[in-house]
C-alpha positions as MATLAB code, in Angstrom:
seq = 'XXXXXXXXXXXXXXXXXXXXXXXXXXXXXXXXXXXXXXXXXXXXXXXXXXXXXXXXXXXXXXXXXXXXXXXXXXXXXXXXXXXXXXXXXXXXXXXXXXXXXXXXXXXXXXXXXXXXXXXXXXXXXXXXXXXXXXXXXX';
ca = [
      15.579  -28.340   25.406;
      14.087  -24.816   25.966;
      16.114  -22.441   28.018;
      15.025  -21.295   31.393;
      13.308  -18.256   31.022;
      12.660  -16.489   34.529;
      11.191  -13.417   35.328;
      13.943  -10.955   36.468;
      14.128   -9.309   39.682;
      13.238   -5.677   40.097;
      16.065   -2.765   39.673;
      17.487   -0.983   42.633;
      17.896    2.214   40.863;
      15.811    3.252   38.440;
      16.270    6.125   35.757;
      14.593    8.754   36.561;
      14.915   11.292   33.837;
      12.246   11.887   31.732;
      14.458   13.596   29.117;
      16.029    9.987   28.101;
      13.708    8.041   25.610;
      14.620    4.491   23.307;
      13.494    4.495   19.848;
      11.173    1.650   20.998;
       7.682    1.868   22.950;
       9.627    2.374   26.560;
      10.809    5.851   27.892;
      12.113    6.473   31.043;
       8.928    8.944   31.819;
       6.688    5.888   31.332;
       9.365    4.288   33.969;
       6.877    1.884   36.752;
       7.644    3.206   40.114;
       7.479    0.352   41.506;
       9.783   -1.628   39.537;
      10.559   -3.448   36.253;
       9.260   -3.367   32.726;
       9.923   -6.236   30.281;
      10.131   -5.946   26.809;
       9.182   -9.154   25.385;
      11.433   -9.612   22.124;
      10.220  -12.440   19.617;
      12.971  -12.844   16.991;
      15.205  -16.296   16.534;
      18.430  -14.228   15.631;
      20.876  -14.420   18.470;
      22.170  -10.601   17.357;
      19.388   -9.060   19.039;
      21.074   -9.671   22.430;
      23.436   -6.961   21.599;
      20.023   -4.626   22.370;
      20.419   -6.019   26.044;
      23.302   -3.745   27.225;
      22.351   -0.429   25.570;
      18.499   -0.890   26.795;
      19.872   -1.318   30.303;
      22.025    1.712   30.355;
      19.642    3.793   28.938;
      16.881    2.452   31.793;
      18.168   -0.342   33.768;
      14.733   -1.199   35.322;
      14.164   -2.691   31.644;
      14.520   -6.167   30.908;
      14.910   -8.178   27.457;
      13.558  -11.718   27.469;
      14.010  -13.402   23.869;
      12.118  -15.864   22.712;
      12.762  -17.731   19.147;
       9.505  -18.110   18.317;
       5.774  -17.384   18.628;
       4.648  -20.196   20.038;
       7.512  -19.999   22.808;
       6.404  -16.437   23.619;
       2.801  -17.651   23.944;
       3.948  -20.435   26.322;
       6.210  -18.227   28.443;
       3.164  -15.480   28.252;
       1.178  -18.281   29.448;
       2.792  -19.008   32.339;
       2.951  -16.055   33.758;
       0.080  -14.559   32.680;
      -1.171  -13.146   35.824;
       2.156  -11.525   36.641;
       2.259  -10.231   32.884;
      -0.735   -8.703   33.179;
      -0.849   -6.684   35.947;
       2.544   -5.549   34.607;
       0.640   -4.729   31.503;
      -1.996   -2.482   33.845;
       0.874   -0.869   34.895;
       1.724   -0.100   31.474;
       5.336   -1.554   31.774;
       5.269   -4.820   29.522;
       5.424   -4.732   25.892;
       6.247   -7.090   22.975;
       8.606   -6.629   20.205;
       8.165   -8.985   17.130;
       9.743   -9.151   13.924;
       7.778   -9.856   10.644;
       9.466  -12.644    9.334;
      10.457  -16.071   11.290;
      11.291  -18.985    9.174;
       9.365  -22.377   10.643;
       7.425  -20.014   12.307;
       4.549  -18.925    9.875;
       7.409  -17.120    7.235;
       6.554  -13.659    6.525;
       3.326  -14.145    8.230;
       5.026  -14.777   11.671;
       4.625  -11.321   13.001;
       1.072  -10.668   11.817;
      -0.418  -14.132   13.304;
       0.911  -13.060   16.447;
      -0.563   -9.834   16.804;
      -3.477  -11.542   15.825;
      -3.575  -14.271   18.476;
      -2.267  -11.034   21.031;
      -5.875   -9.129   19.226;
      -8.309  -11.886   19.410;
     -11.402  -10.761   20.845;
     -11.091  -13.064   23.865;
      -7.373  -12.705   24.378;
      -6.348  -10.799   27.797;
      -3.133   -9.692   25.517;
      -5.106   -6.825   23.978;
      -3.983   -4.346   25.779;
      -0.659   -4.965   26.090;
       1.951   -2.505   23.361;
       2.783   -4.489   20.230;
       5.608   -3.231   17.637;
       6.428   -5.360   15.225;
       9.612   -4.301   12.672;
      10.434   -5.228    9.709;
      13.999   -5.561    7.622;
      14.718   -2.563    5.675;
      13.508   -3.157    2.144;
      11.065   -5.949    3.102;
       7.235   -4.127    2.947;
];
């Protein structure tokens, strides 16, 4: 069974500072005034979680939601997709996706998913893609 994956409630004090930035896409001078960003983080290795508490003292309006795969990020995108996208207008969603995902298109995993997040009819187009790599795989 997939784990519930709910969209988190907004912050009740949010950074401020535009002198703190993450060596990601998100800085706390892009910070939404009115309330959360979510980093979308596609990656089946459970170490990743140990992002989670460092992103949330740096700006704790921002909020990690892992999925294992691509095709459970698409779902969960999905699903939400009106939510997700008016988050995305507001410049304060973003997805995070390694290259390489066993069962999950190998060392193409990354690269079909920007794709499907590129297609010329997707509404994803927009939204901030990074995808990383291991050190020593390009």
């Amino acid at each position: 069974p997939s784990p519930q994956h709910d969209m988190p409630s907004p912050s009740s004090s949010p950074v401020t500072s535009s002198s703190v930035s993450l060596p990601r896409p998100i800085t706390a001078r892009d910070h939404a005034q009115d309330g959360i960003r979510i980093v979308l983080w596609i990656d089946p290795h459970p170490s990743i979680t140990s992002y989670k508490p460092l992103i949330r003292q740096i700006n704790n309006s921002v909020t990690m939601m892992q999925m294992r795969s691509g095709e459970e990020a698409k779902v969960w995108m999905s699903a939400r997709e009106e939510q997700l996208l008016e988050m995305a207008a507001r410049n304060s969603f973003r997805v995070v996706t390694n290259r390489m995902r066993q069962g999950d298109g190998g060392s193409m995993a990354g690269q079909r998913f920007c794709e499907w997040m590129r297609a010329e009819t997707s509404p994803w187009r927009d939204v901030p893609i990074m995808m990383y790599c291991k050190e020593g795989a390009l």
